[in-house]
N, C-alpha and C positions, 0 to 999 in steps of 0.2 A: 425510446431508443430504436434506430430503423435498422432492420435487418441488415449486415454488410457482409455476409459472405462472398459477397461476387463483384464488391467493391475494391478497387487497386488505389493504392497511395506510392506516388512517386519520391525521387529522391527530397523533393524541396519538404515536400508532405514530416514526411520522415524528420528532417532536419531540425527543421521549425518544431514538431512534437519534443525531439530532444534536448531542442535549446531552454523546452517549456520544464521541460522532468528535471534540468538541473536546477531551472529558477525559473520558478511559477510566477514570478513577481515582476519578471525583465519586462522592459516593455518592450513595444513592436518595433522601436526604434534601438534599443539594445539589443534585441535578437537580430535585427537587420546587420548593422556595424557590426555583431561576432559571427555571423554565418556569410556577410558582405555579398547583399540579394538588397534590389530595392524595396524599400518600406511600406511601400506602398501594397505588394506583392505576398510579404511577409503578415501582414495585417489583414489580406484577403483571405490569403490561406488557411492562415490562425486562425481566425474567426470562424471560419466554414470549419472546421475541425471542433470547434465547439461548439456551433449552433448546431454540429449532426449527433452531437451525443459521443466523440469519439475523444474527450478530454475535458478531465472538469479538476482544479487546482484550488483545492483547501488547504488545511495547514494543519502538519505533525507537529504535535504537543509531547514530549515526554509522559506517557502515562501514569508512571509510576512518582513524579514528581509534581506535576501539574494537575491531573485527575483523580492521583491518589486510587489507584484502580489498581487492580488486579487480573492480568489480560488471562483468558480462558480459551482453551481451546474443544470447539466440540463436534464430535461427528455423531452423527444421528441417521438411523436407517426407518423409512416409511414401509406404509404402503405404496403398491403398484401405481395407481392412480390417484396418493396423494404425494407424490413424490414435490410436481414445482408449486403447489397451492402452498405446501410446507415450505418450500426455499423461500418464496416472497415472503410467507409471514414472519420468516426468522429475519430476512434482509430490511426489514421497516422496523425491527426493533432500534428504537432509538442510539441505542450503545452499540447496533452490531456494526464490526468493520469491516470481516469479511465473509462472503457467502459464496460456498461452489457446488452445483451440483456435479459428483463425482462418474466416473463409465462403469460399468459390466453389471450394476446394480442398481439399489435405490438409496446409496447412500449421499449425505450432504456434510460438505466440511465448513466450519466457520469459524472466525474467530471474534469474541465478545469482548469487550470494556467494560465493563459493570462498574460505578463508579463506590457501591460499598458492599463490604459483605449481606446485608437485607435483598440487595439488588441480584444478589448472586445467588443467594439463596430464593429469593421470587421466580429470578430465570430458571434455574432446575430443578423446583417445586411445587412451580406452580404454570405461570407461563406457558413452557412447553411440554409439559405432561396433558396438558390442555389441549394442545394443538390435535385436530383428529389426524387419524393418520401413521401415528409414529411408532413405532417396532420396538426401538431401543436408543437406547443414549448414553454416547461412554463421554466424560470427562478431564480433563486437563487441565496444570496450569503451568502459564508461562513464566520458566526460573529468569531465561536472562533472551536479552535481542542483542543478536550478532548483527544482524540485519533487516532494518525495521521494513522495506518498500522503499521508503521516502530518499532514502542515498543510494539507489539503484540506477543504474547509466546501462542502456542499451549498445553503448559503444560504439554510437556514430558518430560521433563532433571529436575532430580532432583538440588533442591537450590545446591548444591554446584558444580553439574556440569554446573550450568548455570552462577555460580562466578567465575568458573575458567575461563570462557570463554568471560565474560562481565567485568573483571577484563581489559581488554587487550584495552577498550575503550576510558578507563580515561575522559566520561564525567561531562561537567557543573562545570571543577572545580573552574573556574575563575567565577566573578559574571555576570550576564545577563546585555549587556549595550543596549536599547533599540536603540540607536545611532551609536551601533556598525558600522564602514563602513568596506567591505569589497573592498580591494586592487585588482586592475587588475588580478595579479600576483594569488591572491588566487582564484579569478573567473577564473582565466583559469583553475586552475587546478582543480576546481568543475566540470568543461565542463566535463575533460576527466573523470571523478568519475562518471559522470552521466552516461558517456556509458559504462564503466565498472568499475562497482567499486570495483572491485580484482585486479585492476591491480598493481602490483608491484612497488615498494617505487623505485627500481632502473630501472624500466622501463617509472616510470612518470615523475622522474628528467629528465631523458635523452629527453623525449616528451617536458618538460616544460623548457630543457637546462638549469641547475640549478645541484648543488651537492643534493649525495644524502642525507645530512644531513641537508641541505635546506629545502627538498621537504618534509622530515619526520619534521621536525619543522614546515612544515604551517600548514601541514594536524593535527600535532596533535593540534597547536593553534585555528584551525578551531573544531574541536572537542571537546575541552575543554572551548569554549566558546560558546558553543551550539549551533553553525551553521550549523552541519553537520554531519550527520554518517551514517554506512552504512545502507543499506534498504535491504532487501532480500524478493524476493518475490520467494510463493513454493503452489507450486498448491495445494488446499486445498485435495485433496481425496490422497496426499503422506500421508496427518495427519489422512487418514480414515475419513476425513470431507467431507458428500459425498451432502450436504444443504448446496448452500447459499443465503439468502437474504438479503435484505433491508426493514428495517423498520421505518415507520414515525413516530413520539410519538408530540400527545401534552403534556403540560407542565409548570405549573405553574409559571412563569416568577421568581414570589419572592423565588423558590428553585432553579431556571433554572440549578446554575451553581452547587450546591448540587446535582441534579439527575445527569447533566452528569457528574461529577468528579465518581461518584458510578458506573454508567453504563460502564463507558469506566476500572473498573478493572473488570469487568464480564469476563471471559476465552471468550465466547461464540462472545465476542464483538470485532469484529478488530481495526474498524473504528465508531467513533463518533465524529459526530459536531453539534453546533450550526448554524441555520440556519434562513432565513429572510424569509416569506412565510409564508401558514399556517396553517404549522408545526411547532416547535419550535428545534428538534432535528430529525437528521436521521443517522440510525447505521448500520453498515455492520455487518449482523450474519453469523455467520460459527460455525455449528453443524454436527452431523452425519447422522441424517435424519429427518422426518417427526414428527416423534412422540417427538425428542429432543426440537424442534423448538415448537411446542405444547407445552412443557414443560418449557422451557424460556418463552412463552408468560404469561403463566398465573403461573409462577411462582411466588419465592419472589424477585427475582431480580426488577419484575416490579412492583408489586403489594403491596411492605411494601408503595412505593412512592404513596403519598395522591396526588390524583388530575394529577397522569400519568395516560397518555389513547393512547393506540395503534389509531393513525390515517390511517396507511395502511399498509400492510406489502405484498412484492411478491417474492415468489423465483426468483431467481437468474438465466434463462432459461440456459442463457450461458455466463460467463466471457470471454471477447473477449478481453481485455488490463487492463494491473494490473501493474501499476509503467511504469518499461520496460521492463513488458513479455507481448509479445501475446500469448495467450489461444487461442483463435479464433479455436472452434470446433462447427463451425457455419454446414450450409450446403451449399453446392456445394465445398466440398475441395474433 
């Protein structure tokens, strides 16, 4: 991933990233007809946006239904000079999804999958006690997702470029069966989604040996049964998001699930969960800068909510893993 601090993304830039975050699947010719830019233009752009490292589109799985995981949330304080040695080795853990190194300190926030308790218990017994380096390690787990990433919209494509383009989804048509099992067959073909999830209907039959109207019929039964879709992750400063933090909130248990249902349609809010700890919710914000982030704190977003109270909030120093991008604009690259 190459340095981009002093690199500028214009409007098309932008657009094309957001036609990608609502549907990582569109191709360059349905991004073209809902942003109405020729094709040609839109495929150049797109491309160069992911050949530089600034957009990489897997696919959100239900973890709790499909992984059978238990998402963990951990923050960990190093030493001085083991601070980003420690970020990358926790960011290649194979379950982790998210890595940031935090400001005014040495601490790091992440959040794990572990796919069974052995695995949970390996990560904070053995795994990371291992790692040199590390100070301390508080723990968490994830009760409930308000807001996972994956249905986060930056708010540039107008409502009907963002139907024409979410049209192409067809989720949640079938009803939610908590019970659902998912088949061998459809777990293989998540594996290859997870590491790219653009890849072509007639290139994942062929991987998954299967017609290609097979492989379009699981994916889209996995999709409309709310197991699955695509994820697009795009570095926030393509959106001119040049702030990110993390913020803690307490929270009044008997609205718990009224503040986060409110907070997670905030623009500003990627990611919100509830949490065990004590904090009650913690939200990934992505703003423009300092003074925007001022402005959400003490805004109406937070502040109509009787009895919400900011418990900690820290920028964002460096996003080092996001889904399945590395950022990692650490030091020593």
């Amino acid at each position: 991933m190459q340095e981009f601090e002093d690199i500028t993304f214009d409007a098309t830039d932008q657009q094309i990233a957001a036609a990608l975050q609502t549907n990582g699947r569109a191709s360059w010719g349905e991004i073209a007809r809902a942003l109405q830019l020729p094709e040609r233009t839109v495929a150049r752009r797109g491309q160069n946006l992911f050949d530089r490292g600034f957009i990489r589109v897997s696919t959100y799985v239900d973890v709790k239904r499909v992984l059978h995981v238990r998402a963990v949330l951990l923050r960990i304080t190093t030493q001085s000079g083991e601070l980003w040695s420690v970020a990358r080795l926790l960011a290649r853990i194979p379950f982790a999804s998210s890595v940031s190194v935090l400001e005014g300190s040495n601490d790091i926030a992440g959040m794990f999958l572990p796919r069974d308790e052995s695995e949970l218990r390996d990560l904070l017994q053995r795994v990371i006690p291992q790692m040199p380096g590390i100070t301390s390690l508080n723990a968490s787990t994830v009760l409930k997702f308000y807001r996972s990433g994956h249905d986060w919209s930056p708010g540039i494509l107008s409502g009907a470029q963002h139907d024409a383009l979410d049209q192409h989804l067809v989720p949640g048509e079938l009803p939610v069966d908590p019970d659902d099992a998912i088949s061998p067959e459809e777990n293989q073909m998540i594996e290859f989604l997870l590491e790219d999830g653009r890849m072509p209907v007639s290139r994942l039959a062929k991987e998954l040996g299967v017609s290609v109207a097979t492989a379009r019929r699981r994916m889209d039964s996995l999709t409309q049964r709310g197991l699955m879709y695509p994820r697009t992750e795009v570095v926030p400063r393509v959106f001119g998001l040049g702030l990110e933090a993390l913020v803690w909130f307490k929270a009044p248990m008997k609205h718990l699930e009224e503040i986060g249902e409110d907070l997670a349609r905030a623009v500003e809010v990627k990611f919100i969960v509830a949490t065990t700890g004590v904090s009650q919710l913690l939200a990934n914000i992505l703003v423009t800068d300092e003074e925007a982030f001022y402005n959400f704190l003490t805004g109406d977003t937070i502040t109509k909510h009787e009895g919400l109270e900011v418990h900690d909030s820290l920028v964002v120093l460096t996003p080092v893993l996001r889904g399945s991008l590395f950022v990692d604009q650490g030091q020593g690259l």
